[in-house]
C-alpha positions as CSV (number, residue, x, y, z in Angstrom):
1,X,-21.0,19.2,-16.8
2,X,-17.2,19.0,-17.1
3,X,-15.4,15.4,-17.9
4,X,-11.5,14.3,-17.2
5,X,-10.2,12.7,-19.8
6,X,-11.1,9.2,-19.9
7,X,-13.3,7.1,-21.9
8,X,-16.1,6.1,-20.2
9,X,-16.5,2.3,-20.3
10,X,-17.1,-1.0,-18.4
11,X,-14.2,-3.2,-16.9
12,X,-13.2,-5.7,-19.3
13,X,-13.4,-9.1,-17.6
14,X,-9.5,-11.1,-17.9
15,X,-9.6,-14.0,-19.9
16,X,-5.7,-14.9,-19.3
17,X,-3.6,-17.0,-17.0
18,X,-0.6,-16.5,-18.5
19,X,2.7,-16.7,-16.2
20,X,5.7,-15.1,-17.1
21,X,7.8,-17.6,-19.0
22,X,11.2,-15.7,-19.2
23,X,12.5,-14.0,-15.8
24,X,16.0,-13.5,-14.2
25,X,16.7,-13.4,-10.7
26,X,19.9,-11.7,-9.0
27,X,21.0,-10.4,-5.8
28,X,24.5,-8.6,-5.4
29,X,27.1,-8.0,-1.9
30,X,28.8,-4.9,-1.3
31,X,31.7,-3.4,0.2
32,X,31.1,-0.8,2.5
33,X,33.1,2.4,2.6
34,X,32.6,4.6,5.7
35,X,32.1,8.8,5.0
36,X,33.8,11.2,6.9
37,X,30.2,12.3,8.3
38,X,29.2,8.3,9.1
39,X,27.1,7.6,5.9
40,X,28.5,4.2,4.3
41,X,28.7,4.2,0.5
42,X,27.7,0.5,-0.9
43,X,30.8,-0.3,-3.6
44,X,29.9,-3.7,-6.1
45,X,31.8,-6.6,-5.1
46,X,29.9,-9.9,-6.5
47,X,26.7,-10.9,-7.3
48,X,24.7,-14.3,-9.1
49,X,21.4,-13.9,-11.3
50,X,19.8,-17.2,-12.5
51,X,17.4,-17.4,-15.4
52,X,14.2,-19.4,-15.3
53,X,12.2,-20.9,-18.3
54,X,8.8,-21.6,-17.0
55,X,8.2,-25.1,-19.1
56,X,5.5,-24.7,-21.5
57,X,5.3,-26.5,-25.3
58,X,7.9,-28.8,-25.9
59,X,10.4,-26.4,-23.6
60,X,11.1,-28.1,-20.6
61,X,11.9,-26.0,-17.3
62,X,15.4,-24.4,-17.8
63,X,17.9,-22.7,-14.9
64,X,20.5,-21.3,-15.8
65,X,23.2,-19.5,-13.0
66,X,25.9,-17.5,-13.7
67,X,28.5,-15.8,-11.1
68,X,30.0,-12.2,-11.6
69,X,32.2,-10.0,-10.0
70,X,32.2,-7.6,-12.7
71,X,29.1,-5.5,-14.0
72,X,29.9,-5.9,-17.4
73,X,29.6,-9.8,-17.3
74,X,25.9,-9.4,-15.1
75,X,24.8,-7.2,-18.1
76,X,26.0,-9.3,-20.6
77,X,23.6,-12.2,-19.1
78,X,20.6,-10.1,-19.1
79,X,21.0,-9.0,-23.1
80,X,21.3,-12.5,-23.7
81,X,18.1,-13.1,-22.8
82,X,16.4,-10.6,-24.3
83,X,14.5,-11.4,-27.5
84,X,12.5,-9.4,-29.8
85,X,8.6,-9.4,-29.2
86,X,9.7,-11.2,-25.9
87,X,9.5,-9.4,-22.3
88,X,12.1,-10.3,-19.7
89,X,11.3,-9.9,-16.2
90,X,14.0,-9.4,-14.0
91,X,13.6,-9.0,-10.2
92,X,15.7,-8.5,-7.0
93,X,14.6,-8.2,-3.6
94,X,15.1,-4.1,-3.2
95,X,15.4,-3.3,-6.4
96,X,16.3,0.7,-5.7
97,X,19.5,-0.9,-4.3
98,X,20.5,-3.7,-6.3
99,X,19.6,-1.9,-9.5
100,X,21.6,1.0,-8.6
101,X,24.8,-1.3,-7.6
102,X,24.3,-2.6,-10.9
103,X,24.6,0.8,-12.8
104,X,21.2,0.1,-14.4
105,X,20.6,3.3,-15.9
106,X,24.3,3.8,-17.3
107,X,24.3,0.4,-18.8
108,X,20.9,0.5,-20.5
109,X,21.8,3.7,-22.0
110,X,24.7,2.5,-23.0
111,X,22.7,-0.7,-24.8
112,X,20.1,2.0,-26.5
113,X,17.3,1.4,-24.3
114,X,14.5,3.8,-23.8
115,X,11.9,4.6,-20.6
116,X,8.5,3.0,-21.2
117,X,7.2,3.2,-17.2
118,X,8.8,3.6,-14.4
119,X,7.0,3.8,-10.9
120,X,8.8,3.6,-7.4
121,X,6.6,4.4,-4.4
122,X,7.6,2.9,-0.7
123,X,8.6,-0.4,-1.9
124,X,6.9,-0.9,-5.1
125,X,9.2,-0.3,-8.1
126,X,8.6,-1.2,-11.7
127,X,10.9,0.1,-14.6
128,X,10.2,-0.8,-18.2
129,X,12.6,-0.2,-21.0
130,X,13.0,-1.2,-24.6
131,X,15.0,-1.3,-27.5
132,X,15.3,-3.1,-30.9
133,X,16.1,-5.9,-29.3
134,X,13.2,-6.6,-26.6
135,X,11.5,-5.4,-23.8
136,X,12.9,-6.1,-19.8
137,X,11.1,-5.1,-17.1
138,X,12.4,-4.7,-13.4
139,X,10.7,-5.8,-10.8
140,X,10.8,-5.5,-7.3
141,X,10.0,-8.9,-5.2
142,X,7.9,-6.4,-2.5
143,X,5.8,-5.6,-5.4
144,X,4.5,-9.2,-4.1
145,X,5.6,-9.7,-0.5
146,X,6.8,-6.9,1.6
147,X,8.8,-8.7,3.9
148,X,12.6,-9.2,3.8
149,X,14.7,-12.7,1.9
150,X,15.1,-14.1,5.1
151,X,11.0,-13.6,6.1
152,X,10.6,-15.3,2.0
153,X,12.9,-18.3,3.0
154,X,11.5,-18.9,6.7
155,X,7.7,-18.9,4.7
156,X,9.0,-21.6,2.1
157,X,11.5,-23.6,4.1
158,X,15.0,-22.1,2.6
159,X,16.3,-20.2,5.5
160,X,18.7,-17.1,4.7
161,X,22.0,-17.8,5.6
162,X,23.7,-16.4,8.6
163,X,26.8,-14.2,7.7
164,X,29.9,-12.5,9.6
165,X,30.4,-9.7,7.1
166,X,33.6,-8.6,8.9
167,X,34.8,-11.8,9.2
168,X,33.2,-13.8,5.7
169,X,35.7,-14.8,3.3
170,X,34.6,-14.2,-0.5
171,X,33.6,-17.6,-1.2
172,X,31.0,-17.5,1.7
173,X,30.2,-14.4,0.8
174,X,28.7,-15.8,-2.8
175,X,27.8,-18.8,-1.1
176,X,25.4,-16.2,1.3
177,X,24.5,-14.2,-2.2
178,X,23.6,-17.5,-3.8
179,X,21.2,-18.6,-1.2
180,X,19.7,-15.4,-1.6
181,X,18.4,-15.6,-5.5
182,X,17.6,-19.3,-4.6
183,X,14.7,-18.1,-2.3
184,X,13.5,-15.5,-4.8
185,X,13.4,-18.2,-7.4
186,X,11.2,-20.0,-5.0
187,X,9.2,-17.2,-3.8
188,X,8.5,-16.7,-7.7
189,X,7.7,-20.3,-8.3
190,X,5.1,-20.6,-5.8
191,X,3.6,-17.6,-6.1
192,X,3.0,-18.9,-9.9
193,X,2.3,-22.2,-8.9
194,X,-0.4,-21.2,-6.4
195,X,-2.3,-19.1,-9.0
196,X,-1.9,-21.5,-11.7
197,X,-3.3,-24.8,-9.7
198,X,-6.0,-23.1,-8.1
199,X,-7.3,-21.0,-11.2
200,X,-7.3,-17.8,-9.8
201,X,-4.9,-14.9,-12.3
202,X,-2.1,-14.2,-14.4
203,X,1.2,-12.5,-12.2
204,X,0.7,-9.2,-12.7
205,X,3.5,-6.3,-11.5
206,X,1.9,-6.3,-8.0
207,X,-0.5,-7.4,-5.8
208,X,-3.0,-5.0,-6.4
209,X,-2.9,-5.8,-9.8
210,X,-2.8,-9.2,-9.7
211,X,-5.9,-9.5,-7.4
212,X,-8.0,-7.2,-9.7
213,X,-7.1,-9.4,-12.4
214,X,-8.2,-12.4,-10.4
215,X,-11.2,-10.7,-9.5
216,X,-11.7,-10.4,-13.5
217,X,-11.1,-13.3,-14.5
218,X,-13.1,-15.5,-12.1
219,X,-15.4,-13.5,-10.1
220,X,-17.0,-10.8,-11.8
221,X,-20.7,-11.1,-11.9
222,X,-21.6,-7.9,-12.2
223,X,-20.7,-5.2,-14.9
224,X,-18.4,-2.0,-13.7
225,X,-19.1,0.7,-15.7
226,X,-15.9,3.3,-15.1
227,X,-17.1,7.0,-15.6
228,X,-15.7,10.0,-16.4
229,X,-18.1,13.1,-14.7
230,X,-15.3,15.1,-13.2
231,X,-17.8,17.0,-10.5
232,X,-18.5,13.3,-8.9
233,X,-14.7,12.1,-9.0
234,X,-14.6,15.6,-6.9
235,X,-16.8,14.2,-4.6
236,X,-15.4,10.5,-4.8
237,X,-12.1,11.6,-3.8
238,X,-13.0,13.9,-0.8
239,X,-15.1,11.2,0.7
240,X,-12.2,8.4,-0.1
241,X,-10.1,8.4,3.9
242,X,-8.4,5.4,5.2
243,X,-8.8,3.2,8.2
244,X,-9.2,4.7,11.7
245,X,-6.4,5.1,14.1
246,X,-6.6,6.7,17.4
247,X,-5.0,7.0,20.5
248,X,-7.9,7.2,23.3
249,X,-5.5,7.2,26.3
250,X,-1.9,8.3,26.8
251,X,0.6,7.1,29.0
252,X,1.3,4.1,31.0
253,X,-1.7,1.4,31.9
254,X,-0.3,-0.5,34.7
255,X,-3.7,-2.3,35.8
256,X,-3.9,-4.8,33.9
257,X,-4.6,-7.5,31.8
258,X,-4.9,-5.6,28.9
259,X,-6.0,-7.3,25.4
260,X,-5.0,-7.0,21.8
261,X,-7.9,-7.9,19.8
262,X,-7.7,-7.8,15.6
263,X,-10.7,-8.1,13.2
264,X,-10.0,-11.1,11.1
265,X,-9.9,-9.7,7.3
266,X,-11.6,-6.4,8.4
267,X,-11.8,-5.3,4.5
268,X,-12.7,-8.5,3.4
269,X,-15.4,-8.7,5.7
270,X,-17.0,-5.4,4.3
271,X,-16.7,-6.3,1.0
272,X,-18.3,-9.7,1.8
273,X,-21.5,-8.1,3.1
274,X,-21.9,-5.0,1.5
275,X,-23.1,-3.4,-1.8
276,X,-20.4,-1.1,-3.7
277,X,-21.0,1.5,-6.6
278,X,-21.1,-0.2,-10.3
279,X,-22.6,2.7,-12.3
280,X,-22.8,6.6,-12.0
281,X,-26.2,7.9,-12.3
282,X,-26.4,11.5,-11.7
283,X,-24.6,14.2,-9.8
284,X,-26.4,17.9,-8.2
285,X,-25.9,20.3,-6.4
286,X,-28.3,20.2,-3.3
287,X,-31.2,17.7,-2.3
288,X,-33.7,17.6,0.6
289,X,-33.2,15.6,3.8
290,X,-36.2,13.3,2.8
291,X,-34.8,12.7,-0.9
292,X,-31.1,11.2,0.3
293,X,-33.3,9.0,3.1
294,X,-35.3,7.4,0.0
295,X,-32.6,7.4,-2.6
296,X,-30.5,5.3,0.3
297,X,-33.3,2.5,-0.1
298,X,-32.4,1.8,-3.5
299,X,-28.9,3.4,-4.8
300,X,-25.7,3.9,-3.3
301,X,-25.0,7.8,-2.8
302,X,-22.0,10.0,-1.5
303,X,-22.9,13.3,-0.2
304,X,-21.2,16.4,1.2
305,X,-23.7,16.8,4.1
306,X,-23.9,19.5,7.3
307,X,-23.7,17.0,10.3
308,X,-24.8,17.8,13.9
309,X,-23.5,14.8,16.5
310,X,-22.6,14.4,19.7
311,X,-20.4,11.3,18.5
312,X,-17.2,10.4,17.3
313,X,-18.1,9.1,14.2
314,X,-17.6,11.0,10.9
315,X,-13.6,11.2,9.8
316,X,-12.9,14.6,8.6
317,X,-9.8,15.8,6.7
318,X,-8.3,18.6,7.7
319,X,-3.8,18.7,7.9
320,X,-4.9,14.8,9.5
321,X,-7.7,12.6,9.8
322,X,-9.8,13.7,13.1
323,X,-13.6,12.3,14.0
324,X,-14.7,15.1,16.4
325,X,-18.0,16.1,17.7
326,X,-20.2,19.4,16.9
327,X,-21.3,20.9,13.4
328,X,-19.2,20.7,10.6
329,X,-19.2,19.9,6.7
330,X,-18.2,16.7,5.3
331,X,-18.5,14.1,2.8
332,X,-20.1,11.1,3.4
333,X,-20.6,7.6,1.5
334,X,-23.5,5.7,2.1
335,X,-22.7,3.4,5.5
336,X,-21.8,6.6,6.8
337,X,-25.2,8.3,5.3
338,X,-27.1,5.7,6.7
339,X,-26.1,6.0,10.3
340,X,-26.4,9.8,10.0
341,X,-29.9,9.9,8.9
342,X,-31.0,6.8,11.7
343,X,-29.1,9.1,14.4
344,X,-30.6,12.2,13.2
345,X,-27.0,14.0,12.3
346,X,-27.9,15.6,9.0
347,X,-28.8,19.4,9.0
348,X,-28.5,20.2,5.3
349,X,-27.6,17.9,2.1
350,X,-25.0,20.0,-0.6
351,X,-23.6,18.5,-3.4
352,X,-24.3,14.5,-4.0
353,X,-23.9,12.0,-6.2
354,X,-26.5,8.4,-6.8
355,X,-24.7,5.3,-8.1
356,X,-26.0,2.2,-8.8
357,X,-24.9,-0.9,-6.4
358,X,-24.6,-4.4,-6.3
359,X,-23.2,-6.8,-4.0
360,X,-19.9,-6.9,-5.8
361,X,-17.3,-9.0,-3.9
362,X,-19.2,-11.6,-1.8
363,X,-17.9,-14.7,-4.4
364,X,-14.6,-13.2,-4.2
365,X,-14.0,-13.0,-0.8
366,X,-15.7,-16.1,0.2
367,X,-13.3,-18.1,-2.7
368,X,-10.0,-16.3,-1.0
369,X,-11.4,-16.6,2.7
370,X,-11.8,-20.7,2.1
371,X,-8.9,-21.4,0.3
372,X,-6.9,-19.3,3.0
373,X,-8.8,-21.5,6.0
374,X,-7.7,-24.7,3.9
375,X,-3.8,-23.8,3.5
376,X,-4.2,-22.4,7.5
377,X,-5.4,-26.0,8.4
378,X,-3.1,-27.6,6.5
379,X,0.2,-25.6,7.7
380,X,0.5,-24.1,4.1
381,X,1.6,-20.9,5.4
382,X,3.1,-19.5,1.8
383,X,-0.3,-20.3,-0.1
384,X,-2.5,-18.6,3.3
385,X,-0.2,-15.5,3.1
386,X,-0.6,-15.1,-0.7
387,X,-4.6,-15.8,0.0
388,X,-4.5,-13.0,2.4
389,X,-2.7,-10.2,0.4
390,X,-5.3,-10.9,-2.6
391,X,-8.1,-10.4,0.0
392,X,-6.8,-6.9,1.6
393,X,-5.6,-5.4,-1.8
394,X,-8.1,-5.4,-4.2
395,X,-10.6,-2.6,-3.2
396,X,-7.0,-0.3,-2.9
397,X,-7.1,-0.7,-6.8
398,X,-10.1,1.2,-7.3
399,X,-8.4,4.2,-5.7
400,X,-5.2,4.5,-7.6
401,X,-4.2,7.3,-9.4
402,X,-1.3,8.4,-11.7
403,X,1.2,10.7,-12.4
404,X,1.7,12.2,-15.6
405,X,5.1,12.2,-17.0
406,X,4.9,13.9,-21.0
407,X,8.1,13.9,-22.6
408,X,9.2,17.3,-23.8
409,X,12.7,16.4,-25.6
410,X,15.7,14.5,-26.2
411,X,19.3,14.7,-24.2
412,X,21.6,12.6,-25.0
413,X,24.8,12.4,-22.4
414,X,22.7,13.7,-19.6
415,X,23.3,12.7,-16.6
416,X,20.2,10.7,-15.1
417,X,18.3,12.6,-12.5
418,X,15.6,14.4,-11.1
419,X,15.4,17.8,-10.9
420,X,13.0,20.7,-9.6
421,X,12.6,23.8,-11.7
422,X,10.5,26.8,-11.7
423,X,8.2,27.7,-14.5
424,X,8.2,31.3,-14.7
425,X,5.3,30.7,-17.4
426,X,2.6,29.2,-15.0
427,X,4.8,30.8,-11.8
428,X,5.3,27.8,-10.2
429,X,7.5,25.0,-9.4
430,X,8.1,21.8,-11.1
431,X,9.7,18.6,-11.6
432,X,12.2,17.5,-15.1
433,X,13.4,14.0,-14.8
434,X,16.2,12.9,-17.2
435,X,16.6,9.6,-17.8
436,X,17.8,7.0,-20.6
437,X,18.3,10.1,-23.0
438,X,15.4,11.6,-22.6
439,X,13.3,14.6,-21.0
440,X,10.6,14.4,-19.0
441,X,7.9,16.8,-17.4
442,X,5.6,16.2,-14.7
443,X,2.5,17.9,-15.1
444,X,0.2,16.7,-12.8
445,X,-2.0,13.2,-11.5
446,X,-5.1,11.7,-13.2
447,X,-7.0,8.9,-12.6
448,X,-6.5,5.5,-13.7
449,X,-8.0,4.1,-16.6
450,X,-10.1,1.5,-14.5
451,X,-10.3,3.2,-11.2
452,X,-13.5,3.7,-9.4
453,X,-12.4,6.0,-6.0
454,X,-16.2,5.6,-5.0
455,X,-15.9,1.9,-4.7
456,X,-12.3,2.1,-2.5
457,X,-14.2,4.7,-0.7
458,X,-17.6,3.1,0.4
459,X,-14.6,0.0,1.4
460,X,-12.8,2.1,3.7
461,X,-15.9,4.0,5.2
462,X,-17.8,0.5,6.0
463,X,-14.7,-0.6,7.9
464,X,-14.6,2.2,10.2
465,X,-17.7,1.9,10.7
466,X,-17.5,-1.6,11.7
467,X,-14.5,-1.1,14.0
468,X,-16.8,2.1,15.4
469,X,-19.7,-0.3,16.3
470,X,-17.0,-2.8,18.0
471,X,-15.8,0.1,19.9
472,X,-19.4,0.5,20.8
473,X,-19.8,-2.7,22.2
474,X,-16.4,-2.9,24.3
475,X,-17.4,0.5,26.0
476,X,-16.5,3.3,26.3
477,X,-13.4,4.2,28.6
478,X,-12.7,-0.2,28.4
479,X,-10.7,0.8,24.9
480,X,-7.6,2.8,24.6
481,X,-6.0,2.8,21.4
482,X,-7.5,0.9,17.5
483,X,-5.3,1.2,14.6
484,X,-7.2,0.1,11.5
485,X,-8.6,-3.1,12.4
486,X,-7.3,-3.9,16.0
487,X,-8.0,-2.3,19.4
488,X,-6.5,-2.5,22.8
489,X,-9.5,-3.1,25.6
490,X,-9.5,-4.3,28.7
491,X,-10.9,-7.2,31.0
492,X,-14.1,-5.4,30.7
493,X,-14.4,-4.3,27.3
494,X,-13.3,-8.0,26.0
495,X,-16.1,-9.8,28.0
496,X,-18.4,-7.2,26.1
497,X,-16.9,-8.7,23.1
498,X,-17.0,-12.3,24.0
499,X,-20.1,-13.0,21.3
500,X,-17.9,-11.9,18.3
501,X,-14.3,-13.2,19.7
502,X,-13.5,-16.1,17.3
503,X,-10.2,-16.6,15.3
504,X,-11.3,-18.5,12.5
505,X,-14.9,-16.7,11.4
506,X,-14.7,-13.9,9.1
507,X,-15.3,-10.5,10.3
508,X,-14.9,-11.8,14.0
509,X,-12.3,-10.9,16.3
510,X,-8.9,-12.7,17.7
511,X,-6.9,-12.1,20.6
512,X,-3.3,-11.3,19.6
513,X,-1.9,-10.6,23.4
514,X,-2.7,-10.6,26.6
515,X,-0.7,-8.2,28.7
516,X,-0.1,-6.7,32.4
517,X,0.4,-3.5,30.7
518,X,1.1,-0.7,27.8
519,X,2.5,2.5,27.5
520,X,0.7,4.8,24.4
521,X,2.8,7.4,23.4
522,X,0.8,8.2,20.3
523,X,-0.1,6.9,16.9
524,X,1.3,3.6,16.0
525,X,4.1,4.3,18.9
526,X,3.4,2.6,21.9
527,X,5.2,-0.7,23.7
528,X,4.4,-4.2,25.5
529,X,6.4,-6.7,27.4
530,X,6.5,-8.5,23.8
531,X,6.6,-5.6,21.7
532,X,7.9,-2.1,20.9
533,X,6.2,-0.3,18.1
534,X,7.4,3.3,16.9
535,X,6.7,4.3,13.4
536,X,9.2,5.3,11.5
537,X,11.8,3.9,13.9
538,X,13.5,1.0,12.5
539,X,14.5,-2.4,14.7
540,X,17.7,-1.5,14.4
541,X,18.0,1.9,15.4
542,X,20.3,3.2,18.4
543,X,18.4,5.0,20.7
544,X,20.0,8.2,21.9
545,X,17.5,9.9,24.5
546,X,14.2,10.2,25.1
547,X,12.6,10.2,21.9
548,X,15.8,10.5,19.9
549,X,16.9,8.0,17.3
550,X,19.8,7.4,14.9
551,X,19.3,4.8,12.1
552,X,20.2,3.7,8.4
553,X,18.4,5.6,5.6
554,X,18.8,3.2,3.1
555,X,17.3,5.8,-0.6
556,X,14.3,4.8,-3.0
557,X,15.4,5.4,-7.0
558,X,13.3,8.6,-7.0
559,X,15.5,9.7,-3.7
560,X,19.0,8.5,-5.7
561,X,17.7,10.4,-8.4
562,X,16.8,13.6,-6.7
563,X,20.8,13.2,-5.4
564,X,24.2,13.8,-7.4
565,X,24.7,10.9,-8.7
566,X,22.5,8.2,-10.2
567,X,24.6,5.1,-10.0
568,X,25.9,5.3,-6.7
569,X,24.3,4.3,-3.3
570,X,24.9,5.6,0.4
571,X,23.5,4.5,3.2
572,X,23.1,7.9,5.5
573,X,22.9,8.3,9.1
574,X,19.9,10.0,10.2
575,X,18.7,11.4,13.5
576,X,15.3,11.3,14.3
577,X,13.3,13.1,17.1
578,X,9.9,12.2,18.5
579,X,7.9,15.3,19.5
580,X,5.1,13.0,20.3
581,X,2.6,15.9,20.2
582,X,-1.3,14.1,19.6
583,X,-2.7,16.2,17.5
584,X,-6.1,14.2,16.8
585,X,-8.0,15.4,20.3
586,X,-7.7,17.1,23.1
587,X,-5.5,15.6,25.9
588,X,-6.8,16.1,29.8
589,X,-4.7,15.8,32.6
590,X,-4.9,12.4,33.5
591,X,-4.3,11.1,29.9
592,X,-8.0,10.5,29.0
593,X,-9.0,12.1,25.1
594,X,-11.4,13.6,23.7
595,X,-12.6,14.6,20.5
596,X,-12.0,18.0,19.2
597,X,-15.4,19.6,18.6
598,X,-15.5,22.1,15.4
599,X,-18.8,24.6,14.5
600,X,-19.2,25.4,11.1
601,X,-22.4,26.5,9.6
602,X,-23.9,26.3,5.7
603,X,-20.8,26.2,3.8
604,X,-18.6,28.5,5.6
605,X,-16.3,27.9,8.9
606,X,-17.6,29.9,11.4
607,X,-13.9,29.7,12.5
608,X,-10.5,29.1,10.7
609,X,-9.6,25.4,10.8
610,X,-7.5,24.0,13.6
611,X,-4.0,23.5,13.3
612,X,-3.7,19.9,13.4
């Protein structure tokens, strides 16, 4: 029996509420300088960063502001406020822009600081450096909230600014960059004060984070024990899919009304009601029928199982997610087990795994899900939008994994970037990164100390299965597209969900729109009277043609880095084109779909997978 390497051991329950008590907050403006080819390089122009002293001893609260319209003077603020055996937070809204306007890496290696973490995924970005002098940490504010400044300041009553940037003078403009950190102060202050007065964690780098450490620290009644059998994290991870999103129709529905109907808290519903894996018990290689039916009585199990169905139900990975009908292998947790074996779809049990499980998140959701009703009722809309992140980003924690960056050397006066090489050693490619003076090698992804991928896992499966049985109870050919935790239906398939259609009540459902009619184009690209959704396709976007876009790519840090130079930033113009091929089902001729069906037999395809 092999192991990853990890310690085996139980979560540690948090004991903290600690609040940051030294961050600095800054924004900067640009000057925009057009390519030959259309891209628009961003050029510093001004900026203001504040410090904030949270108030705790004899220190009272301190704010200190500072204008600059020179880099040197910003950086000369933040080493001011670094202390040894102190960490300084500093945060921006975007911080892959602002801290590449700002020249981070050049002037912290300039100041002798050296990489301790650096993460940057979508719009989560965290770097952590030290020297002798102390430790900073940059932090994005989307980390938090992913929404824009002016989303922030509508929330806590400090609108953004409107601004002319063709016509703004530069005393508006650092009047418009001003208003700007003031909001992020804010945002900071009552997301602080919200977890301080009501008891509930310490800030934490994100969202995730901080709502598993809120989850430690007041609600966790039942121990957690993180194991390290590499076989069943095998298993764990095959079984661990996301939520369900299907088109059922394509094209135009002109006969309507047609309804928008969302599950209120979908994953905090699940976790609410359900029991989730605490403790690994044993993993093999085969078991009868009749053994997984009696070990579901008592244990939680995940299973790589032979189905046989004539439904929808199952989500298999193959290039995407599909739920087709016929015989095929999969892995299963156990909602999913459960419904197989009470609809007779199991022909064969392979490799499983028994946990045991315990009703692990019921106090937690119900604490969240009140507190969120009581700031909805009372117009608090910051406090019920911070209520409902903790709720929907907790299980995601158990799931998390890592990469592993070892560094292999020392390079001083390197540039800072990313690059990929080839290892003619182990004949394949791979990624260096230089940054701050140093090398670094990427050599592959673990687990996280405290993650638990059955847990995220049996989270994800119950909610599809929950949105499967609504689906169930609208009717079939009454829905036409779910994503996740909504659905479209219509007249029909809404009066079969009259019974569970209540906007306030956990797990039930609310009506987001009403409308005369919809086009479905395809996944998460479809359009209303009130709305247009396209993924991938910002608001802003020119439209060229059918299906063809051009729009602002505005680069991550690990895109910057992959580029030619580290401190600069260019917006590029990109073109995109919508092929709009569904590749999920099979498409008939007047728009209805239908699952693909797939026969596979013992643990060989009796033919290749399908290209989708």
């Amino acid at each position: 029996m092999s192991s990853i390497d990890r310690k085996p051991h139980a979560l540690k329950r948090e004991k903290s509420l600690i609040i940051p008590r030294h961050v600095i907050f800054f924004d900067t403006e640009t000057d925009q300088l057009v390519q030959p080819n259309g891209d628009i390089k961003q050029i510093f122009k001004l900026g203001w960063v504040c410090y904030y002293r949270r108030p705790y001893g004899r220190n009272l609260e301190k704010l200190e502001w500072s204008f600059f319209d020179n880099l040197h003077d910003f950086w000369q603020f933040i080493y001011a406020h670094t202390e040894k055996k102190r960490r300084l937070w500093v945060i921006s809204c975007n911080m892959s822009f602002d801290f590449t306007i700002v020249r981070g890496w050049k002037y912290l290696g300039q100041a002798n600081f050296k990489l301790k973490f650096f993460h940057n995924t979508g719009s989560t970005c965290i770097i952590s450096v030290r020297s002798k002098h102390g430790t900073i940490v940059f932090i994005d504010s989307m980390n938090w909230f992913r929404e824009s400044v002016a989303a922030s300041g509508l929330r806590l009553g400090i609108p953004k600014l409107d601004i002319d940037f063709e016509i703004a003078d530069d005393s508006y403009l650092s009047t418009y960059c001003k208003r700007d950190v003031e909001i992020l102060v804010a945002l900071f202050k009552d997301f602080a004060r919200f977890l301080e007065a009501n008891r509930i964690s310490r800030v934490c780098y994100t969202i995730a984070s901080t709502a598993m450490a809120a989850y430690l620290f007041g609600f966790y009644d039942h121990k957690i024990y993180i194991h390290n059998n590499e076989q069943a994290i095998d298993l764990e991870r095959q079984s661990y899919r996301g939520g369900r999103v299907e088109c059922f129709f394509l094209g135009r529905l002109e006969n309507g009304p047609y309804h928008v109907v969302d599950v209120n808290s979908l994953y905090a519903t699940v976790m609410y009601h359900g029991k989730f894996p605490c403790r690994f018990l044993k993993t093999r290689d085969h078991c009868t029928i009749d053994t997984l039916r009696y070990n579901l009585q008592s244990k939680a199990v995940i299973a790589r199982v032979l189905i046989e169905t004539d439904e929808p139900v199952y989500a298999v990975k193959r290039t995407r997610t599909i739920f087709p009908v016929g015989r095929f292998w999969v892995t299963l947790t156990t909602p999913e087990l459960i419904y197989a074996l009470e609809h007779d779809h199991i022909r064969k049990v392979g490799r499983f795994v028994f946990y045991e499980h315990e009703k692990l998140f019921t106090r937690y959701v119900k604490r969240m899900y009140e507190l969120r009703m009581e700031f909805k009722s009372a117009g608090v809309e910051s406090y019920c939008e911070i209520c409902k992140l903790l709720l929907n980003s907790l299980y995601g924690k158990f799931g998390q994994k890592a990469e592993i960056w070892e560094k292999i050397g020392d390079c001083p006066g390197e540039r800072d970037r990313t690059e990929q090489v080839y290892l003619p050693d182990l004949n394949r490619r791979g990624m260096i990164r230089y940054l701050l003076g140093e090398i670094f090698e990427l050599t592959g992804y673990e687990e996280c100390f405290n993650s638990f991928p059955a847990i995220a896992s049996t989270v994800t499966a119950h909610a599809r299965m929950y949105l499967y049985e609504l689906m169930k109870v609208a009717g079939s050919g009454n829905y036409f597209y779910c994503d996740t935790d909504s659905m479209i239906v219509n007249d029909k398939g809404l009066a079969n969900l009259g019974p569970v259609i209540n906007e306030f009540n956990l797990g039930c459902l609310k009506v987001e729109d009403s409308i005369p009619w919809v086009n479905i184009c395809g996944l998460k690209d479809y359009e209303t009277p009130n709305k247009s959704v396209i993924k991938g396709i910002s608001k802003k976007a020119v439209k060229l043609g059918v299906g063809y876009y051009q729009q602002d790519q505005w680069p991550s840090l690990r895109g910057i880095l992959r580029g030619s130079d580290s401190d600069s930033y260019t917006v590029k113009k990109v073109t995109k084109i919508l092929t709009r091929k569904y590749t999920k089902g099979n498409v008939s001729s007047d728009g209805w779909i239908y699952p693909f069906s797939l026969c596979e037999y013992d643990q060989r395809s009796l033919l290749p997978d399908p290209p989708f």
